[in-house]
N, C-alpha and C positions, 0 to 999 in steps of 0.2 A: 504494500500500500504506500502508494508517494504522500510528499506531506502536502501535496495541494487536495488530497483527496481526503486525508485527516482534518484539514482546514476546512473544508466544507460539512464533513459530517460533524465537525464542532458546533459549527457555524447552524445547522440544522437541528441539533440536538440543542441549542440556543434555544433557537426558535419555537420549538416544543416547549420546552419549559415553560416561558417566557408567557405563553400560551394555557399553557398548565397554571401560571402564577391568577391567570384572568379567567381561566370556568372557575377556580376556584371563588371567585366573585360574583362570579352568576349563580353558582349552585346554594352559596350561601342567603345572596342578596334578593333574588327573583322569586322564592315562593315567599321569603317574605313584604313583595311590592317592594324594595327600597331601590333605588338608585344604584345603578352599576358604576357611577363616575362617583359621585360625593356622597359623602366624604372618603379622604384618600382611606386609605389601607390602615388600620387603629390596633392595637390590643382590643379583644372584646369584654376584658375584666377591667381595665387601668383607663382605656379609652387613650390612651400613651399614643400619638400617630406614630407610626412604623419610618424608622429612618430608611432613604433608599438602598444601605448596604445590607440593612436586615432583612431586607425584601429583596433580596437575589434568591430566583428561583433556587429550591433544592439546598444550596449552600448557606443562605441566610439560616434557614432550620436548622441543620449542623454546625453552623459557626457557634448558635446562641444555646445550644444541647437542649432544643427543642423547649426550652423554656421562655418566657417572654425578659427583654433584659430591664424594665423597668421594677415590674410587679413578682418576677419570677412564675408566674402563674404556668403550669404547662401548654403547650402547644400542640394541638392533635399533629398524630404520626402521619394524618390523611394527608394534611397539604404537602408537604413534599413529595408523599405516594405519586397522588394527582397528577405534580410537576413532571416525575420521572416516568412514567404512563404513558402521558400523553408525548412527552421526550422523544420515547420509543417507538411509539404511533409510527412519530414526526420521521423518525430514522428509519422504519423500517415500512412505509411510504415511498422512501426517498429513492432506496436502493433495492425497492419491487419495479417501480416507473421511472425513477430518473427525472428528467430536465421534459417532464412533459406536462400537457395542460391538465391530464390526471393526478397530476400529486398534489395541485394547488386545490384542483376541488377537492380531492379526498382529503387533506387536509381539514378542510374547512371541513366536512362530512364529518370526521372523528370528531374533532373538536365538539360539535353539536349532541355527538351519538354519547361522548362523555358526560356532558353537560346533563342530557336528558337521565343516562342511566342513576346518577347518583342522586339527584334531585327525586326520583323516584324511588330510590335505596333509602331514603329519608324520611320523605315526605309521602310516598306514594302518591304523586301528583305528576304527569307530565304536562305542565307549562304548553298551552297553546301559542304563547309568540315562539317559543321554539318550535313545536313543531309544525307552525305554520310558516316559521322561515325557512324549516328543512326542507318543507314539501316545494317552496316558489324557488329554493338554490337550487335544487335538484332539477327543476325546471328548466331554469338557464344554464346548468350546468349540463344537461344532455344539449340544449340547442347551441350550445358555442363550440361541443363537441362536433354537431353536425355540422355545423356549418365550417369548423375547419377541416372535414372532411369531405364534404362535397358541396359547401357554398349554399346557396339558398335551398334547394333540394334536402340538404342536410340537416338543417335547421326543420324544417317540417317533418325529418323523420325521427330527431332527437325527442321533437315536443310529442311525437306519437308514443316514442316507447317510453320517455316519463310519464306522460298521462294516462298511458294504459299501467301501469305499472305502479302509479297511487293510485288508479280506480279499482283496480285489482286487491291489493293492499286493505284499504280501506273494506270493501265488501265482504272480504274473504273473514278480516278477523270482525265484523259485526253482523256474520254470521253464525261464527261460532259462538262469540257471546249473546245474542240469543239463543239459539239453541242448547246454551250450556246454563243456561241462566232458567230456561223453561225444564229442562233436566233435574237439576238441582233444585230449583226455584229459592235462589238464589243467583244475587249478580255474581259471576264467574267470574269475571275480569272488565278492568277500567273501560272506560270509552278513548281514555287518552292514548290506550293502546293502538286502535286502529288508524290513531293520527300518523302514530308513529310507523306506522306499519307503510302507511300512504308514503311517507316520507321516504322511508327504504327503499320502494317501490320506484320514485319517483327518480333515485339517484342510480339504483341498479338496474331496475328494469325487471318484471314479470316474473323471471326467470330464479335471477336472484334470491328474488323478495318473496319467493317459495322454500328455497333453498335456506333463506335468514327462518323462517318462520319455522321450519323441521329439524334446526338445528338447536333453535330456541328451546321448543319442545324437549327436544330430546337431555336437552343439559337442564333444565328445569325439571325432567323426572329423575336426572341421576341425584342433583343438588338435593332437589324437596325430597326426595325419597330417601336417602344418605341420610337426611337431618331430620327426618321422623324415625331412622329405626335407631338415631344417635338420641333421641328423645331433643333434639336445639329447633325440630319444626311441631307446631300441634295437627291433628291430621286433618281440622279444618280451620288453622290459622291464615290467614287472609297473609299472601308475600308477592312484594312487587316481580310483574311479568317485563316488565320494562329493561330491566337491564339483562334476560336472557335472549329478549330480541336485538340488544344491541348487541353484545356476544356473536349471536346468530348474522350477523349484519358484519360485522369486524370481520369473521371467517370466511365470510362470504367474498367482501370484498376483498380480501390478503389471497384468499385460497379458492375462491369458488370454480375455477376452471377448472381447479386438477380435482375438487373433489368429485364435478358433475363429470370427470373422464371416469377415477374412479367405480366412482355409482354405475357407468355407463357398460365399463371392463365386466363389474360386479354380475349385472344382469345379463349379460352376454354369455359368459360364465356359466351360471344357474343357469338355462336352458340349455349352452349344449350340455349338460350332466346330465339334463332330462334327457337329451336325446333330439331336444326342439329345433330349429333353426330357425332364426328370425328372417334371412333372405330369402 
């Protein structure tokens, strides 16, 4: 590795943090209505404003031993987590795509998909200004796609496969929750879910956004199932679905080609053992 290529992945892993340092301000500041800009960055005990060198992402927490330096009060382990997350995201983003106009929207995509999951690991709330700004990026972010690959034609075909792909999204999970809702007779899951679902849809495409939704599942029954025979989930304790779609959504976008090859090898596979031939 040369050092111009150290210098950039520095330079990127900045940027993540950096980035990291600011959902930590939306996740905090947005379900409870307050201001994303004012006031700056405070102790939440001391009310102390944070000087700029104890607000370097990741570092400032380690410089101060996670403790506040005025009050001493502690410092949740999360913010830094957050910073170094989405860090990694940012880096490993970087050097899936490279220098293309995907890393800049998937960028922005994580950032968001972060934002939402932990706000809802809290709060059990997904925030409609996010995930109504996820669904309108994902919007221009398929049509700038298209058009830098075939110009105006492209742009018409980008805003096709987002908009099939949050309409998909959206219908798909506000199906399930009613029907899972008339099942149970009880509500089964959020409405904010199917925003988010739209959302995925909107930036992956149809495809994907089936692919995020079966992997969500599936890690949501190993998790909740794991944490009821560990007695840490109740067997009708009510646990946010929001952040195994995000999961589901992260894998999708980092991995989804080679897993839908796999899936694809898979079932080719299982019939010729039967004997079948698909051709």
């Amino acid at each position: 590795m040369s050092w111009a290529e150290i210098l950039i992945y520095g330079l990127v892993i900045s940027l993540g943090a950096s980035v990291g340092s600011f959902l930590n301000v939306v996740i905090y500041r947005l379900p409870a209505n307050l201001s994303l800009l004012h006031p700056p960055s405070r102790c939440p005990q001391c009310q102390t404003p944070l000087k700029p060198y104890d607000n370097v992402p990741v570092l400032g927490w380690l410089w101060l031993k996670g403790k506040c330096r005025y009050c001493r009060t502690p410092i949740s382990s999360r913010y830094p987590l957050v910073e170094a997350i989405t860090a990694l995201l940012f880096l490993g983003i970087f050097i899936l795509f490279g220098y293309q106009l995907r890393t800049l929207g998937y960028w922005f995509f994580v950032s968001v998909l972060v934002a939402l999951a932990l706000i809802d690991l809290d709060v059990m709330i997904l925030p409609n200004p996010l995930t109504k700004l996820g669904v309108l990026s994902g919007l221009v972010f398929q049509s700038v796609l298209g058009w830098h690959a075939a110009g105006p034609i492209g742009i018409a075909q980008g805003l096709t496969v987002g908009f099939l792909g949050a309409v998909a999204g959206i219908w798909l999970i506000d199906t399930i929750l009613v029907l899972a809702t008339l099942l149970f007779r009880q509500q089964a899951m959020g409405w904010g879910d199917s925003k988010l679902m739209a959302m995925i849809g909107a930036w992956l495409g149809w495809k994907y956004m089936l692919l995020s939704l079966f992997l969500a599942c599936f890690a949501g029954t190993i998790i909740g199932g794991g944490g009821q025979l560990i007695g840490k989930i109740g067997r009708f304790q009510k646990i946010p679905f929001g952040p195994y779609l995000v999961l589901g959504a992260l894998l999708s976008a980092f991995a989804g080609a080679q897993i839908w090859a796999a899936y694809q090898y898979g079932i080719v596979a299982f019939y010729d053992w039967l004997g079948i031939s698909l051709n």
